[in-house]
C-alpha positions as a printed Julia matrix, in Angstrom:
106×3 Matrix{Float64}:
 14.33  -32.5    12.29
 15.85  -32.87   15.57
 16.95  -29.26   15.93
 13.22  -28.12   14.97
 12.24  -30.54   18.04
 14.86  -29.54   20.4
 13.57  -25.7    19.64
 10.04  -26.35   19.81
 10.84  -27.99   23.47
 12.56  -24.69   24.53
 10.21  -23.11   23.32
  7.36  -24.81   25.06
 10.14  -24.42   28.61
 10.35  -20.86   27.88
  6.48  -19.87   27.88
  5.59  -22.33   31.15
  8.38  -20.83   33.25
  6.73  -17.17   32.08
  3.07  -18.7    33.27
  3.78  -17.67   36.96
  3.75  -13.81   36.03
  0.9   -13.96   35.23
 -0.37  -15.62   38.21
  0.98  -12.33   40.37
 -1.76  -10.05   41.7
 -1.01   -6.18   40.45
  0.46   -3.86   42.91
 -0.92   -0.53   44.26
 -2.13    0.54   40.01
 -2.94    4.02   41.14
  0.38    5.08   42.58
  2.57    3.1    39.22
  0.42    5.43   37.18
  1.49    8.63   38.58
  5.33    7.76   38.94
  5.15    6.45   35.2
  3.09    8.73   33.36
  5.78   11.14   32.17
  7.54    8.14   30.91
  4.5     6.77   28.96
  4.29   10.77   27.45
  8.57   10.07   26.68
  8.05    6.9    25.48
  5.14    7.45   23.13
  6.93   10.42   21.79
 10.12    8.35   20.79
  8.12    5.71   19.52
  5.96    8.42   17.06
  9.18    9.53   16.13
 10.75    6.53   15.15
  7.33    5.85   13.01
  7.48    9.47   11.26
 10.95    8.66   10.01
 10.73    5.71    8.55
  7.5     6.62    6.96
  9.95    9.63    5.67
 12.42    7.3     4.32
  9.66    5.34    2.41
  7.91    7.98    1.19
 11.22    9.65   -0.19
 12.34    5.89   -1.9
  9.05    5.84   -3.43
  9.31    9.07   -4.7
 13.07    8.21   -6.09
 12.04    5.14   -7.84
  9.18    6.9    -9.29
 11.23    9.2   -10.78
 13.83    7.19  -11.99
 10.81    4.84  -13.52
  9.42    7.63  -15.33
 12.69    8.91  -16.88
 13.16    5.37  -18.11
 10.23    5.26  -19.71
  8.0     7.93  -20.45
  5.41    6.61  -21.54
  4.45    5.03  -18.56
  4.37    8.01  -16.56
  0.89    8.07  -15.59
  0.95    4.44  -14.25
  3.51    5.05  -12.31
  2.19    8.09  -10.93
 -1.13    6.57   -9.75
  1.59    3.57   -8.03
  3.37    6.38   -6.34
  0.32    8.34   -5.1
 -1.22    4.71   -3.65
  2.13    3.89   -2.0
  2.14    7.55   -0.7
 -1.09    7.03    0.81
 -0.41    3.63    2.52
  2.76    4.52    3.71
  0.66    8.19    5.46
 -1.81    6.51    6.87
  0.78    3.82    8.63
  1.83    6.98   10.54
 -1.61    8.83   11.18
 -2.55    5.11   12.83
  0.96    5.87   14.86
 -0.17    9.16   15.84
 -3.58    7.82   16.85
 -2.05    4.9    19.0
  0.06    7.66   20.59
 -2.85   10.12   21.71
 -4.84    6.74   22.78
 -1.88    5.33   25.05
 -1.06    8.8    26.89
């Protein structure tokens, strides 16, 4: 119990010493946008492509385990079908809502 309380009070430290950034006024916005807006287009690029492969992976371990399941036991084949499909569909839409934050943010 006295850890938890010793790491809710830095906690607590942590968060009032970062209160005074956002007390700062912004600088000149216009001219940061211009120097930074090729890095925004870089960043959101990595960022899309970090989310495309890792829905890759997923997709492909769903697809694995489906058919693994389904060579197991056949006669479950259509349930596990209509599982894979959802998943497949879940995990696709994760990165379409990727692809939309990307084309919002650049």
């Amino acid at each position: 119990m006295r850890k938890l309380n010793l790491l809710l009070v830095v906690i607590v430290g942590v968060l009032f010493s970062a209160m005074t950034v956002l007390a700062q006024t912004p600088a000149a916005a216009d001219h940061a946008a211009d120097s930074s807006a090729g890095l925004k287009a870089i960043a959101a690029g990595v960022g899309f492509a970090i989310a495309v492969v890792g829905g890759a992976i997923g997709q492909s371990r769903i697809g694995a385990a489906a058919c693994e399941g389904a060579a197991r036991n056949p006669g479950a084949a259509a349930k596990i079908q209509t599982m894979m499909i959802l998943g497949l569909a879940l995990i696709e839409s994760l990165v379409l809502f990727a692809l939309l934050v990307v084309f919002a943010k650049v």
